[in-house]
Biopython code that builds the backbone (N, CA, C, O; Angstrom):
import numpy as np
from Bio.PDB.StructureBuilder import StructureBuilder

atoms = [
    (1, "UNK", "N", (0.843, -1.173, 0.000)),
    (1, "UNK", "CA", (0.000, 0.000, 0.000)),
    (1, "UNK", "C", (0.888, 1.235, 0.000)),
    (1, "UNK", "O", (2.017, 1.182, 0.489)),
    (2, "UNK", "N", (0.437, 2.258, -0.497)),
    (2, "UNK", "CA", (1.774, 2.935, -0.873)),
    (2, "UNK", "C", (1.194, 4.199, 0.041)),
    (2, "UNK", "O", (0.011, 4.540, 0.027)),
    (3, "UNK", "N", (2.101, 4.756, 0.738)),
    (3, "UNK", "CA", (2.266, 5.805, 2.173)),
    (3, "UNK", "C", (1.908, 7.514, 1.318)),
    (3, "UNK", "O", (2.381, 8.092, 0.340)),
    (4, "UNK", "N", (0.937, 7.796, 2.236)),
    (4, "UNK", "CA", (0.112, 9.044, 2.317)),
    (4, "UNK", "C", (1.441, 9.920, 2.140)),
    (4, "UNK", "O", (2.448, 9.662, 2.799)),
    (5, "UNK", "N", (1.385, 11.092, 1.106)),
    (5, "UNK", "CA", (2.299, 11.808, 1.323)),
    (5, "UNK", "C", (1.821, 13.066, 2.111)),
    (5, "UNK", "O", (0.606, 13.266, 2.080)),
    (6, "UNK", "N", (2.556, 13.902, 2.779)),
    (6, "UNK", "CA", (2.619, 15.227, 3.414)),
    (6, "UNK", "C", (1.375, 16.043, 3.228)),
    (6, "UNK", "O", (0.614, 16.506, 4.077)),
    (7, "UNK", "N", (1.335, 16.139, 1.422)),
    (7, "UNK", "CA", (0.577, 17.221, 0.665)),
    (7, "UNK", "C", (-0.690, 16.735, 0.945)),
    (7, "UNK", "O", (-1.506, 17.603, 1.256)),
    (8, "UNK", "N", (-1.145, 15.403, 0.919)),
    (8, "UNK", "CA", (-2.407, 14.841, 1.455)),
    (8, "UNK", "C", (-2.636, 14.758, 2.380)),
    (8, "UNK", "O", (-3.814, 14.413, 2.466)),
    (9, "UNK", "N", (-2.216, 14.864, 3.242)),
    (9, "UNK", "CA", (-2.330, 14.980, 4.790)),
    (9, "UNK", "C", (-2.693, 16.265, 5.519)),
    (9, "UNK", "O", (-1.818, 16.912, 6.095)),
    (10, "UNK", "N", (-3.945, 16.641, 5.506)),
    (10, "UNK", "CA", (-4.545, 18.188, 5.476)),
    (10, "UNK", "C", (-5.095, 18.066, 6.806)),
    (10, "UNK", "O", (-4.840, 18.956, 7.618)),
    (11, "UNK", "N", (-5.782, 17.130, 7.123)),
    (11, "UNK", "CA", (-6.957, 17.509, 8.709)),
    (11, "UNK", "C", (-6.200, 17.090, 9.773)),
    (11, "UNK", "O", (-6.598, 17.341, 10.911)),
    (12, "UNK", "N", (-4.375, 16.027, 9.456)),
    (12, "UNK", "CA", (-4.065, 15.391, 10.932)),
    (12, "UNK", "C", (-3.791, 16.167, 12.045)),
    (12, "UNK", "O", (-3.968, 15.576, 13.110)),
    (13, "UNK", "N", (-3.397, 17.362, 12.123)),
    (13, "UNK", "CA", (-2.853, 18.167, 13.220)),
    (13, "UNK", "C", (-4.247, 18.377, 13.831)),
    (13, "UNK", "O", (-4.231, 18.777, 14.995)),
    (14, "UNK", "N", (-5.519, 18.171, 13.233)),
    (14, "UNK", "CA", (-6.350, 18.924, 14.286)),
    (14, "UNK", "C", (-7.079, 17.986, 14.574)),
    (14, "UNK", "O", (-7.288, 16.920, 13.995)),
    (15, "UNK", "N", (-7.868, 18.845, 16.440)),
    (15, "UNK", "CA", (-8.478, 18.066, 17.053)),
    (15, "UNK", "C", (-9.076, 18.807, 18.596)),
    (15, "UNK", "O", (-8.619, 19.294, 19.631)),
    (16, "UNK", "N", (-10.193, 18.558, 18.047)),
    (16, "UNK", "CA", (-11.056, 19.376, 19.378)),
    (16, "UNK", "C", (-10.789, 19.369, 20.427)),
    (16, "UNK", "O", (-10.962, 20.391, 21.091)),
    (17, "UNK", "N", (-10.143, 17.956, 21.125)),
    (17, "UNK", "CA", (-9.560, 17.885, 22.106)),
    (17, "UNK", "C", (-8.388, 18.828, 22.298)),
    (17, "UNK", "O", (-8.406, 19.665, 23.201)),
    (18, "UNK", "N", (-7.397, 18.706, 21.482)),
    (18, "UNK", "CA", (-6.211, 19.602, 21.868)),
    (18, "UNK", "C", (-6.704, 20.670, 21.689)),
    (18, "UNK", "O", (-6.314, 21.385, 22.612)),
    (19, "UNK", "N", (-7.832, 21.641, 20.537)),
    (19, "UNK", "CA", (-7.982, 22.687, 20.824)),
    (19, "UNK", "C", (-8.387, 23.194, 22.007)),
    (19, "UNK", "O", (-7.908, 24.219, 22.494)),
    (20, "UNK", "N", (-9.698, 22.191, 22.766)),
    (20, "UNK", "CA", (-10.057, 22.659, 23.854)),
    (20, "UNK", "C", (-9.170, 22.477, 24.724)),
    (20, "UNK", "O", (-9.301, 23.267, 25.658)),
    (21, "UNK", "N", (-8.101, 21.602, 24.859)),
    (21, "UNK", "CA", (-6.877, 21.682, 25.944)),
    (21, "UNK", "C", (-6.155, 22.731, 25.912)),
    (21, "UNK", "O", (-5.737, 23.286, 26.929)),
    (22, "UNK", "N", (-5.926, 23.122, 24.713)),
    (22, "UNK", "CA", (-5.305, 24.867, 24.459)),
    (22, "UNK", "C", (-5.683, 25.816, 25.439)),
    (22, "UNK", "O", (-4.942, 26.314, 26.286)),
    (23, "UNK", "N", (-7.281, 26.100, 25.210)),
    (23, "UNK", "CA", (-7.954, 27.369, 25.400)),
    (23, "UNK", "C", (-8.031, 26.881, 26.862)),
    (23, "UNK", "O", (-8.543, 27.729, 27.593)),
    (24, "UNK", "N", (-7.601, 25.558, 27.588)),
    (24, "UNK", "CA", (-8.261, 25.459, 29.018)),
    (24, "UNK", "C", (-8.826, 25.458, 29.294)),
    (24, "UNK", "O", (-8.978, 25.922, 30.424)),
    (25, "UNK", "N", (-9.883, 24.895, 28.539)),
    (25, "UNK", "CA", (-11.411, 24.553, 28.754)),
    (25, "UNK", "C", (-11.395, 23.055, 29.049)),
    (25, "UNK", "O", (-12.258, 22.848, 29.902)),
    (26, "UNK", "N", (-11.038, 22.401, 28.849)),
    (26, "UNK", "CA", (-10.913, 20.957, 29.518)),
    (26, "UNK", "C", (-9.324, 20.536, 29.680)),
    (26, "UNK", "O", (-8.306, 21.022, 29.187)),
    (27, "UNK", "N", (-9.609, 19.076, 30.861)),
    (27, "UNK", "CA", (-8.308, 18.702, 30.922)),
    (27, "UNK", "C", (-8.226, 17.027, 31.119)),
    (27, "UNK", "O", (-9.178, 16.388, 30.670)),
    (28, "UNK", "N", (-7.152, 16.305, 31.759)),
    (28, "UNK", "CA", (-7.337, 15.329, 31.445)),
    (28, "UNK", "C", (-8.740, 14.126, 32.357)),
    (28, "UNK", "O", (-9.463, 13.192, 32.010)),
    (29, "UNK", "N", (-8.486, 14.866, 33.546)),
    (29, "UNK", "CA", (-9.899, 14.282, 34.450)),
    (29, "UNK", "C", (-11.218, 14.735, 33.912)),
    (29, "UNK", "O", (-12.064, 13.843, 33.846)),
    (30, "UNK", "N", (-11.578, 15.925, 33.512)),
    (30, "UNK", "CA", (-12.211, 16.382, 32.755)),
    (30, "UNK", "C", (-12.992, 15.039, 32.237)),
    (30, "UNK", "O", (-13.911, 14.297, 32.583)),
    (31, "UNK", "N", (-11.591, 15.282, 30.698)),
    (31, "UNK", "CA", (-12.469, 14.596, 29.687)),
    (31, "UNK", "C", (-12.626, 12.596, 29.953)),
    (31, "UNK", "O", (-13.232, 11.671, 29.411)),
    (32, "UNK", "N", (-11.682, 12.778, 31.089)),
    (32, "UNK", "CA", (-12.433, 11.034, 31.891)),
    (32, "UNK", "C", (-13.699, 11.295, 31.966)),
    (32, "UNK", "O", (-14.538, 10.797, 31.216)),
    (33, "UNK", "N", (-13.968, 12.196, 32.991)),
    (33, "UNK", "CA", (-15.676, 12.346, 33.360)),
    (33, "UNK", "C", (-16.652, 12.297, 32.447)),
    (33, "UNK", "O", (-17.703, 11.657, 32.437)),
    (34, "UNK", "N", (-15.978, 13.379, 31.343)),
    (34, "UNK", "CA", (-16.969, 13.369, 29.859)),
    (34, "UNK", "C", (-17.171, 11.613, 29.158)),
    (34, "UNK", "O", (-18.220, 11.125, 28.737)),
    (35, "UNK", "N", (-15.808, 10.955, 29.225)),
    (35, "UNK", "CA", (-16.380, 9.962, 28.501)),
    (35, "UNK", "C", (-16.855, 8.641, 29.225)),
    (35, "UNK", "O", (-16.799, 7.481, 28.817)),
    (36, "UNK", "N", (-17.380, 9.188, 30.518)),
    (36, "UNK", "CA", (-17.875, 7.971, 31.276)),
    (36, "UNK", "C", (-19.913, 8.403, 30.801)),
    (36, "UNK", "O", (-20.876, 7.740, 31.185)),
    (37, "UNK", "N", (-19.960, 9.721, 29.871)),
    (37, "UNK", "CA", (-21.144, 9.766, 29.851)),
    (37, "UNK", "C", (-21.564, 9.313, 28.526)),
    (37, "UNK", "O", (-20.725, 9.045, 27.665)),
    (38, "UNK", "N", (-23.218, 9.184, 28.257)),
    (38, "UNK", "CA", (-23.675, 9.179, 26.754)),
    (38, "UNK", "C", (-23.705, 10.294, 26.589)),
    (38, "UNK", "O", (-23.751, 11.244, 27.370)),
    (39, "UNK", "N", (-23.654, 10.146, 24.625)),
    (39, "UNK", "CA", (-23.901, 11.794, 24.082)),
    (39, "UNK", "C", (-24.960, 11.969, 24.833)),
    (39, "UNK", "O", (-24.951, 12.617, 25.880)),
    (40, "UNK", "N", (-25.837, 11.463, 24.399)),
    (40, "UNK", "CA", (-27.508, 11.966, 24.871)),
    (40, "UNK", "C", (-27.511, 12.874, 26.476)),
    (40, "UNK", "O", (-27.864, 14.012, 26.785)),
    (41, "UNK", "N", (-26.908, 11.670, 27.274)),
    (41, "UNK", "CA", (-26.639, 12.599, 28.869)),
    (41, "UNK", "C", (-25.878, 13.992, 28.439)),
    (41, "UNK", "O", (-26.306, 14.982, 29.033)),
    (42, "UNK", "N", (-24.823, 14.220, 27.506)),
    (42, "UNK", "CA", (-23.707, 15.057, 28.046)),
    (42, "UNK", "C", (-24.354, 15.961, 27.229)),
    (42, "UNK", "O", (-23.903, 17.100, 27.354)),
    (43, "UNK", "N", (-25.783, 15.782, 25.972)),
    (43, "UNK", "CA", (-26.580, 16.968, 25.734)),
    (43, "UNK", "C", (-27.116, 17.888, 26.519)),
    (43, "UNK", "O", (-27.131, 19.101, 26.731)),
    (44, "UNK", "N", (-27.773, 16.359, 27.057)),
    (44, "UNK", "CA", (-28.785, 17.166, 28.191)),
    (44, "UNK", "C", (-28.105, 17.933, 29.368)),
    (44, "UNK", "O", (-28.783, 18.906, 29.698)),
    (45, "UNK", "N", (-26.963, 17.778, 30.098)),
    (45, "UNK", "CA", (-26.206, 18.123, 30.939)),
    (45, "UNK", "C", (-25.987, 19.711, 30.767)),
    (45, "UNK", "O", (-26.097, 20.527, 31.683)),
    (46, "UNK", "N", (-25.618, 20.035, 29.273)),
    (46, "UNK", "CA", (-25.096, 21.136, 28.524)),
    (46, "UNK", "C", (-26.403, 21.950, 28.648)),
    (46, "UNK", "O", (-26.246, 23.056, 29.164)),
    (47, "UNK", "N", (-27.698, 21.618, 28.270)),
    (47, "UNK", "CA", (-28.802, 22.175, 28.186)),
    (47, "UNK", "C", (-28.984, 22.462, 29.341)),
    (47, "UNK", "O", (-29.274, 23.630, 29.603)),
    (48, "UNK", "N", (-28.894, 21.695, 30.169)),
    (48, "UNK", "CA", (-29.287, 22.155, 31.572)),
    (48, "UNK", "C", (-28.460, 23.280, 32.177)),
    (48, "UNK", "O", (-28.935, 24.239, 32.784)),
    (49, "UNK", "N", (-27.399, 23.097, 31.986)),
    (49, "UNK", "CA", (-26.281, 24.242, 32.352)),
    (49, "UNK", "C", (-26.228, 25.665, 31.971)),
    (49, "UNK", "O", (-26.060, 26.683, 32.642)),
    (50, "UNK", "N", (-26.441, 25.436, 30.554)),
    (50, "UNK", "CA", (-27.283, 26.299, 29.952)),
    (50, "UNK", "C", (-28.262, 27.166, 30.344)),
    (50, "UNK", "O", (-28.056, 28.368, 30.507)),
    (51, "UNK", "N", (-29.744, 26.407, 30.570)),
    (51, "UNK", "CA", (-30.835, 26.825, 30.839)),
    (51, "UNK", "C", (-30.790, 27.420, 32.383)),
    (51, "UNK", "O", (-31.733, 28.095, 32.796)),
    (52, "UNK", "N", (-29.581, 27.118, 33.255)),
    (52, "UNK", "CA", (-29.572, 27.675, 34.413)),
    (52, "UNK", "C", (-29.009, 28.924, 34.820)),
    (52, "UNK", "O", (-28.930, 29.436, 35.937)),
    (53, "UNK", "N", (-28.517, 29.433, 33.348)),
    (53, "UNK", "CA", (-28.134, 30.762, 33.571)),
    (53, "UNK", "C", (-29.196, 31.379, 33.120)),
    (53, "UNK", "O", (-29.257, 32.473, 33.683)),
    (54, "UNK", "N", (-29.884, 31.263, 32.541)),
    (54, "UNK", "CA", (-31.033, 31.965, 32.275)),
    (54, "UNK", "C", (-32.398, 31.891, 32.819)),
    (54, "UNK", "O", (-33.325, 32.318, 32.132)),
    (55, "UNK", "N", (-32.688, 31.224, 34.379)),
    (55, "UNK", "CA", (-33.760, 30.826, 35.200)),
    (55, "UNK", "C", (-34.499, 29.643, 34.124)),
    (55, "UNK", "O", (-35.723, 29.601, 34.001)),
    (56, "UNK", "N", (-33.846, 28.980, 33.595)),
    (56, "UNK", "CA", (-35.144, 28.088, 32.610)),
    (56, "UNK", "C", (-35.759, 28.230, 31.344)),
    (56, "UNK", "O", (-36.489, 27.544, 30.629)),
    (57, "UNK", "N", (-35.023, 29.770, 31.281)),
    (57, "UNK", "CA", (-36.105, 30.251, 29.903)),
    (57, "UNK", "C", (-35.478, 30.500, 28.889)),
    (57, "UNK", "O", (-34.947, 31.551, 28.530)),
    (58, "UNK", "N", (-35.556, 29.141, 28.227)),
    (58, "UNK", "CA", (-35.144, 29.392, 27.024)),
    (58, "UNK", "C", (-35.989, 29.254, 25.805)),
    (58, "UNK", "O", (-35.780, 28.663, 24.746)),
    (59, "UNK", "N", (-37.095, 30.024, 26.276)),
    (59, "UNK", "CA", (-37.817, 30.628, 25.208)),
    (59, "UNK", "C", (-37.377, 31.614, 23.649)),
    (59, "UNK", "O", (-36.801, 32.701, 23.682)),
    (60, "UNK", "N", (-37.807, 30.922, 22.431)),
    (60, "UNK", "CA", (-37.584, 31.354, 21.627)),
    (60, "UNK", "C", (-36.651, 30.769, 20.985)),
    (60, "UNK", "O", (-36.583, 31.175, 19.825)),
    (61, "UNK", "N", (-35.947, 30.032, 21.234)),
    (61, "UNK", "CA", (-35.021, 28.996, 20.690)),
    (61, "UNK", "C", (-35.703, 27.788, 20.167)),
    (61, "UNK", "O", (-35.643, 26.854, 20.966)),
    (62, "UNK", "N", (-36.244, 27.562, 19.221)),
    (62, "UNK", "CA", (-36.528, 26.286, 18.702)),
    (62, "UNK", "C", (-35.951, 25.132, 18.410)),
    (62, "UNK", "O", (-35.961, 24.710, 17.253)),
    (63, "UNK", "N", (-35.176, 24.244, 19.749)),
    (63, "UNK", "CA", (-34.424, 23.361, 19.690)),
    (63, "UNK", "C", (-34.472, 22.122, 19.123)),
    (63, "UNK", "O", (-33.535, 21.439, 18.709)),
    (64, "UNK", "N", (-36.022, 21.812, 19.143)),
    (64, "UNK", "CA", (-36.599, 20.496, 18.208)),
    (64, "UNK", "C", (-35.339, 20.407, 16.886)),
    (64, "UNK", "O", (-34.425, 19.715, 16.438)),
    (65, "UNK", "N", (-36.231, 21.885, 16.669)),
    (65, "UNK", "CA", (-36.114, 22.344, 14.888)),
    (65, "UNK", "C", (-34.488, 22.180, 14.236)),
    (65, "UNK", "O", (-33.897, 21.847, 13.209)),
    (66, "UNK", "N", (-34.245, 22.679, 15.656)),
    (66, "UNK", "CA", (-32.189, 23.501, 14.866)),
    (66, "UNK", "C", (-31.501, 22.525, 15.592)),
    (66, "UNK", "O", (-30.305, 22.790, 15.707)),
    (67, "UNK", "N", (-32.013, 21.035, 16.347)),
    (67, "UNK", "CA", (-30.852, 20.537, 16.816)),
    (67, "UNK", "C", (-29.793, 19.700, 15.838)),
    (67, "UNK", "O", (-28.688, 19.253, 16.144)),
    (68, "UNK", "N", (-30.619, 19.625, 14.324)),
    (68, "UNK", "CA", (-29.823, 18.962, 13.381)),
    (68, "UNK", "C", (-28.772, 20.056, 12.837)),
    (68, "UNK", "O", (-27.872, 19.935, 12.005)),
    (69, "UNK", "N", (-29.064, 20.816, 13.356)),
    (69, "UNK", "CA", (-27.171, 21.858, 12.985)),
    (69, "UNK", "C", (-26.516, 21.282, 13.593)),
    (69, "UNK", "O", (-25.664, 20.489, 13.193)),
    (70, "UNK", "N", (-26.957, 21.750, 15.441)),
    (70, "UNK", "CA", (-25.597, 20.803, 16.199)),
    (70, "UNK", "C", (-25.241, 20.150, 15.973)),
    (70, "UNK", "O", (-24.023, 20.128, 15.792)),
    (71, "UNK", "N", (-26.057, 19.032, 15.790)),
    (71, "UNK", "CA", (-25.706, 17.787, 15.567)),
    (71, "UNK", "C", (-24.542, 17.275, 14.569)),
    (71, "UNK", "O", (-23.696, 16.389, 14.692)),
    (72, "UNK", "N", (-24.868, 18.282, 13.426)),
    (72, "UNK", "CA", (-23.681, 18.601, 12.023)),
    (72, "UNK", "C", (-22.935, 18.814, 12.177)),
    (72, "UNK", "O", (-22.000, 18.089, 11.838)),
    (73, "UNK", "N", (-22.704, 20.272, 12.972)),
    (73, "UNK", "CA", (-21.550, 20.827, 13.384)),
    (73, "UNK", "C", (-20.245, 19.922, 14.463)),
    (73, "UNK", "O", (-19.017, 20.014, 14.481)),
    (74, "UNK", "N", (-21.014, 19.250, 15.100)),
    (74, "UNK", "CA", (-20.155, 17.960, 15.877)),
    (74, "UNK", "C", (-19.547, 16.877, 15.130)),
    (74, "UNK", "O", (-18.415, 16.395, 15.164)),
    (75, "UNK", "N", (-20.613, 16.609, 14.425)),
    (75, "UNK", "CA", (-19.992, 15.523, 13.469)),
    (75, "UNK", "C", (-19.303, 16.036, 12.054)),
    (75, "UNK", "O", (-18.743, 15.191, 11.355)),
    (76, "UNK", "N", (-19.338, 17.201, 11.697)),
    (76, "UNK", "CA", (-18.043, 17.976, 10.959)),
    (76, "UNK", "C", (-16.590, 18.185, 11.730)),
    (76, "UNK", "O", (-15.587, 18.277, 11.021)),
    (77, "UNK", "N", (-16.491, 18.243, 12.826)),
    (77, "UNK", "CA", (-15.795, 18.767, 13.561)),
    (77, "UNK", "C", (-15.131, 17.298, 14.173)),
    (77, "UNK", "O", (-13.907, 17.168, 14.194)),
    (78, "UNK", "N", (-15.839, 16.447, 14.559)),
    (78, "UNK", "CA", (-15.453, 14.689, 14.585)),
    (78, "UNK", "C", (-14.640, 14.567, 13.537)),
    (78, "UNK", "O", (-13.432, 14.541, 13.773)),
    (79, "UNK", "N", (-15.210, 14.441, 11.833)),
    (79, "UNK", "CA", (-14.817, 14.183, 10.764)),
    (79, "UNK", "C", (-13.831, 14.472, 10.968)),
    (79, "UNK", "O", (-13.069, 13.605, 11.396)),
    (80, "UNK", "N", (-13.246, 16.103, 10.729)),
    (80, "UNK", "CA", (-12.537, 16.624, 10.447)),
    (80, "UNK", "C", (-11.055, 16.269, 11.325)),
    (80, "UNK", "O", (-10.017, 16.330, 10.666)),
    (81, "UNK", "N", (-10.929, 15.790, 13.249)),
    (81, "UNK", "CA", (-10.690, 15.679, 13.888)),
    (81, "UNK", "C", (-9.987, 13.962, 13.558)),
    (81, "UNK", "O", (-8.786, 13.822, 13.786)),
    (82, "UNK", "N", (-10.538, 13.125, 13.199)),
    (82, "UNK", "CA", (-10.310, 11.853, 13.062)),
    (82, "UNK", "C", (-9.817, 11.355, 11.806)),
    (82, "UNK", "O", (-9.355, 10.216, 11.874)),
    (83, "UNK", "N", (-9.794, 11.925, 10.648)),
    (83, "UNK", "CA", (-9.300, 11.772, 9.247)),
    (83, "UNK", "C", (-8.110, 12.380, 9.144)),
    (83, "UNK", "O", (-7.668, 13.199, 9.950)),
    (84, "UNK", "N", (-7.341, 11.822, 7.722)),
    (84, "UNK", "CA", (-5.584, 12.526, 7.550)),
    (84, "UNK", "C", (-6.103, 13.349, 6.488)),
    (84, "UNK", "O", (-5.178, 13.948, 5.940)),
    (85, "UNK", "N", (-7.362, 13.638, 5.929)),
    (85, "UNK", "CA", (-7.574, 14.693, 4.876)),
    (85, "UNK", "C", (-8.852, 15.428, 4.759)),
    (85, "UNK", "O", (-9.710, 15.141, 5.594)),
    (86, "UNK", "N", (-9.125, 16.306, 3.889)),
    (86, "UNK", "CA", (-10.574, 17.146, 3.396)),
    (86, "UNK", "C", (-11.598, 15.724, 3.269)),
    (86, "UNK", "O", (-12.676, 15.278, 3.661)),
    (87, "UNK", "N", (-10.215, 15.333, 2.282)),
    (87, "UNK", "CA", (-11.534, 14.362, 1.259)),
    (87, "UNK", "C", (-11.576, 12.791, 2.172)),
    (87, "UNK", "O", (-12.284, 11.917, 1.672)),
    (88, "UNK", "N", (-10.969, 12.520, 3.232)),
    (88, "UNK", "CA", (-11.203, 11.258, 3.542)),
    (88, "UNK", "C", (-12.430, 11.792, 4.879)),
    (88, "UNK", "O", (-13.183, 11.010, 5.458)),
    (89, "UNK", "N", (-12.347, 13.382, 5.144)),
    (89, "UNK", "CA", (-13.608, 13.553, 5.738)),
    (89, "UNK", "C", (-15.184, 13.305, 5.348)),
    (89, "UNK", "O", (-16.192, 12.858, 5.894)),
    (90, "UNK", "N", (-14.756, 13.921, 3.943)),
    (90, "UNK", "CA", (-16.097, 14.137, 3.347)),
    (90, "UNK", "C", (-16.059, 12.587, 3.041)),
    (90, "UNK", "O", (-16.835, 12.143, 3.887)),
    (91, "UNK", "N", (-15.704, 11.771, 2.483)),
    (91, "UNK", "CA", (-15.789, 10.522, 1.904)),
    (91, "UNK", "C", (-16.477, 9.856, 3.572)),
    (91, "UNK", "O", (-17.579, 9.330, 3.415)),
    (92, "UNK", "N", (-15.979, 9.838, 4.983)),
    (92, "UNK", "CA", (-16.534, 9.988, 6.109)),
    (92, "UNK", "C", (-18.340, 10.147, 6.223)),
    (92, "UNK", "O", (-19.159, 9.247, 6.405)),
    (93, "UNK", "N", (-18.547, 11.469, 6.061)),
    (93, "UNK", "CA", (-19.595, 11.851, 5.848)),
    (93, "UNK", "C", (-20.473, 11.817, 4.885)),
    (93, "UNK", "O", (-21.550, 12.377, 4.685)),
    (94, "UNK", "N", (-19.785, 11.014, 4.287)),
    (94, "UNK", "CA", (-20.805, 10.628, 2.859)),
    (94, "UNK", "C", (-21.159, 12.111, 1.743)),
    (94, "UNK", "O", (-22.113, 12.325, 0.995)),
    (95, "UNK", "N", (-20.452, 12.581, 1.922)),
    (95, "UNK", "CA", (-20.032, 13.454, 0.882)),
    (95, "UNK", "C", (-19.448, 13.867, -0.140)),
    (95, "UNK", "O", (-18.278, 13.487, -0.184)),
    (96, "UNK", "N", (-19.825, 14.596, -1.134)),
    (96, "UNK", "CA", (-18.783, 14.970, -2.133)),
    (96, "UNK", "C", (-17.994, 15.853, -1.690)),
    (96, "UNK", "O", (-18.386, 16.793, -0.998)),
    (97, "UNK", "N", (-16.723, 15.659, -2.045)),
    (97, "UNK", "CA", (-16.054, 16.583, -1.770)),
    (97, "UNK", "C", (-16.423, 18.629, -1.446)),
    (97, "UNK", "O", (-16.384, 19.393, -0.482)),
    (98, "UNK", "N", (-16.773, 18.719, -3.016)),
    (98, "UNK", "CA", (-17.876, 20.340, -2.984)),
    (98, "UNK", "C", (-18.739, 20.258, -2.227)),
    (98, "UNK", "O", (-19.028, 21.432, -1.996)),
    (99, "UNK", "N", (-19.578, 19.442, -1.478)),
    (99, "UNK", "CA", (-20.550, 19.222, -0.587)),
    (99, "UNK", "C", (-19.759, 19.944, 1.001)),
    (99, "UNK", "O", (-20.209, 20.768, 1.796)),
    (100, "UNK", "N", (-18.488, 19.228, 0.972)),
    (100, "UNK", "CA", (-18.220, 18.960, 2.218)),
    (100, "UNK", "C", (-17.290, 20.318, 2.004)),
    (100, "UNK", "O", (-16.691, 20.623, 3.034)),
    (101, "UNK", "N", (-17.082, 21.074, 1.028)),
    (101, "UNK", "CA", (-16.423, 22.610, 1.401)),
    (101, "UNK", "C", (-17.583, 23.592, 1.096)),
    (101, "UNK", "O", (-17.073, 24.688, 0.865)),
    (102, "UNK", "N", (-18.458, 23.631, 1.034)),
    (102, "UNK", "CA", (-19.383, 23.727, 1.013)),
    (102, "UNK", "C", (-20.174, 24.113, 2.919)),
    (102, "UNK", "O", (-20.394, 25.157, 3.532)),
    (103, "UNK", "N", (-20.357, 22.694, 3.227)),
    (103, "UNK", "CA", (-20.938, 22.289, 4.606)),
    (103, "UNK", "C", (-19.548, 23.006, 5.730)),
    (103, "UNK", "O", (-19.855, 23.597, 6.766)),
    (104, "UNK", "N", (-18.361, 22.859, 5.388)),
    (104, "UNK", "CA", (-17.217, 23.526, 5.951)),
    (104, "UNK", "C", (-17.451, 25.077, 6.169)),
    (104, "UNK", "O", (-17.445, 25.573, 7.295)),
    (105, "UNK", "N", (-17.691, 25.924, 4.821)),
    (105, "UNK", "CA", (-17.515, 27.153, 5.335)),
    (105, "UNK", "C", (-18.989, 27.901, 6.007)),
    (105, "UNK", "O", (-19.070, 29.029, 6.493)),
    (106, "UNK", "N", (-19.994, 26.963, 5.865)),
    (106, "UNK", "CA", (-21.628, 27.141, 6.361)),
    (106, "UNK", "C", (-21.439, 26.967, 8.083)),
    (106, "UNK", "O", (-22.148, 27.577, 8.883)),
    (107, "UNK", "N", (-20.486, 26.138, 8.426)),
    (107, "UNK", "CA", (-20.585, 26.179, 9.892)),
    (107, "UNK", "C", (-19.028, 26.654, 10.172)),
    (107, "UNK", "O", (-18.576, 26.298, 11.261)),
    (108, "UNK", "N", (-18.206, 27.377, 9.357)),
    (108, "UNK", "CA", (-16.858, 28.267, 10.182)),
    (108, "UNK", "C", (-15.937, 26.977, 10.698)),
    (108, "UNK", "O", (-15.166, 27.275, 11.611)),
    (109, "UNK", "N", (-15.902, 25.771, 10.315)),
    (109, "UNK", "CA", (-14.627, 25.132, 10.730)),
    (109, "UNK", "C", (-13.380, 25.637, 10.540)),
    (109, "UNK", "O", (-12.628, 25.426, 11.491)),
    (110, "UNK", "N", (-12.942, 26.195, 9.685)),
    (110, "UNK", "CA", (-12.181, 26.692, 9.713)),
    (110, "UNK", "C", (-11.540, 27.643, 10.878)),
    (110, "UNK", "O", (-10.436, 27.631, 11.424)),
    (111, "UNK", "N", (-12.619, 28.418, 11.019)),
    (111, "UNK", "CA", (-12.045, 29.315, 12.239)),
    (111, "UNK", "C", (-11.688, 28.565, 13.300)),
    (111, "UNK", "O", (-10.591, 28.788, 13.812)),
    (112, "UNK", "N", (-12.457, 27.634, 13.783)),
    (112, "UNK", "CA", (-12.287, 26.662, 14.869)),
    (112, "UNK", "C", (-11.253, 26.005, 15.014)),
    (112, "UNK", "O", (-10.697, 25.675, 16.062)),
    (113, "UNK", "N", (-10.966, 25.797, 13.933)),
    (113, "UNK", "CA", (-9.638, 24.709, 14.069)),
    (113, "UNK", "C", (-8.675, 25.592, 13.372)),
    (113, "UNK", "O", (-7.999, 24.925, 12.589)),
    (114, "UNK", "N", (-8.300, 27.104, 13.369)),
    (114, "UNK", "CA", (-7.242, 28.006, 12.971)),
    (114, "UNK", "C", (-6.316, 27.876, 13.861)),
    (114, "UNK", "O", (-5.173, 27.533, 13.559)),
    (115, "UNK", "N", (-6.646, 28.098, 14.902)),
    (115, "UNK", "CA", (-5.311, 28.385, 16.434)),
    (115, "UNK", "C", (-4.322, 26.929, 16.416)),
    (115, "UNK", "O", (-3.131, 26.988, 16.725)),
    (116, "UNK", "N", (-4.955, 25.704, 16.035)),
    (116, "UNK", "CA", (-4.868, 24.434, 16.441)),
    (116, "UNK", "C", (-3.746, 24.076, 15.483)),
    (116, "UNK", "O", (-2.989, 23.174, 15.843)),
    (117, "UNK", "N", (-3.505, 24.760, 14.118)),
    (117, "UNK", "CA", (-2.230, 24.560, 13.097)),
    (117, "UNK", "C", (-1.022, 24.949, 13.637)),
    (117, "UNK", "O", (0.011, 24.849, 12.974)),
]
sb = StructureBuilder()
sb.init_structure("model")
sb.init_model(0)
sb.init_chain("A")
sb.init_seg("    ")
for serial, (resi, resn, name, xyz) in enumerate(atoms, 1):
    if name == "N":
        sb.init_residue(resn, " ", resi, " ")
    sb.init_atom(name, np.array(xyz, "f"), 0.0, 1.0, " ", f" {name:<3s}", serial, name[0])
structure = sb.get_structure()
């Protein structure tokens, strides 16, 4: 099998984890705790945390509706995090390539994963 060169190798340096270890937003007990949970719990956890700065009211937010962004935006950001390229993301996500730069600059990955190069 013949070895990935350099020039193809576009997404390996990044990774949510080290970004968020950067900024000091998590650490290593931390993210033990995080992965002793389900997504589903560590949604709801977030929502709740959330909703407690604001007495409960998070009125006007239609979360039903818009939770399939999040949901995107995590699993762009997974993709992107776990693959050695653009295209072995999008190929990931079942995408075309133009799809997946496309779906890239609609949710700002880029910016996200700028500091992290």
């Amino acid at each position: 099998m013949k070895a990935l060169s350099n020039k193809n190798i576009t997404t390996k340096s990044k990774s949510v984890i080290k970004y968020l270890k950067n900024q000091n937003i998590v650490d290593d007990p931390t993210l033990a705790k995080i992965n002793s949970l389900t997504l589903e719990d560590l949604i709801a956890v977030k929502l709740e945390l959330s909703a407690n700065h604001i007495n409960n009211r998070l009125y006007g937010f239609d979360f039903w509706r818009q939770s399939h962004y999040i949901v995107k935006e995590a699993l762009l950001k997974f993709a992107i995090s776990t693959t050695n390229s653009k295209k072995d993301a999008a190929r990931f996500l079942g995408l075309t390539y133009l799809e997946f730069r496309r779906v890239q600059e609609r949710y700002k990955v880029k910016e996200y994963f700028a500091e992290d190069i």
